[in-house]
C-alpha angles and dihedrals in degrees: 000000000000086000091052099049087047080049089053101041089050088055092046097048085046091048092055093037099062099039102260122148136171114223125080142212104258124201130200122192096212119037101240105239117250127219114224121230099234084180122052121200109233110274111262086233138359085250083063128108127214108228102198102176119031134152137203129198102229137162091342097316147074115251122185123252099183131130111053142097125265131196120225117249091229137356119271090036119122128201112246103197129239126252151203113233122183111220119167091271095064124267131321136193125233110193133235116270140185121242137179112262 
């Protein structure tokens, strides 16, 4: 067990070491629509934000996350949305990231 999980550090600090990633830069030739929340749930706390359009790559598609409350991952951080942006390729969606104020 010790020898696989030696096995499976060194991958992964060759991995990192030489640049290599794992996700990719999916496009997509039509933006998938999003449905609005009209109604928001109350905020878990007053620190929360509200994240109203969000997209994740799954099982060969994007489906929307949108619509919940997120807590931020330290005080003074703001939510800087996500976004759709058209390239020649198609679109392509840049999520949504945290960011010092």
């Amino acid at each position: 067990m010790k020898s696989h999980l030696s096995k499976l550090a060194i991958i992964a600090f060759l991995s990192l070491g030489f640049g290599l990633s794992a996700s990719a830069q999916i496009y997509v030739n039509v933006r998938p629509g999003f449905t609005r929340v009209e109604h928001r749930p109350p905020a878990p706390s007053r620190g929360h934000v509200w994240v109203d359009e969000d997209w994740a790559y799954r099982d060969g598609h994007y489906v929307s996350t949108g619509g919940h409350w997120v807590a931020p991952p330290r005080p003074g951080m703001v939510w800087v949305a996500g976004r759709w942006g058209h390239t020649r390729r198609g679109y392509q969606w840049t999520a949504g990231r945290w960011k010092r104020r």
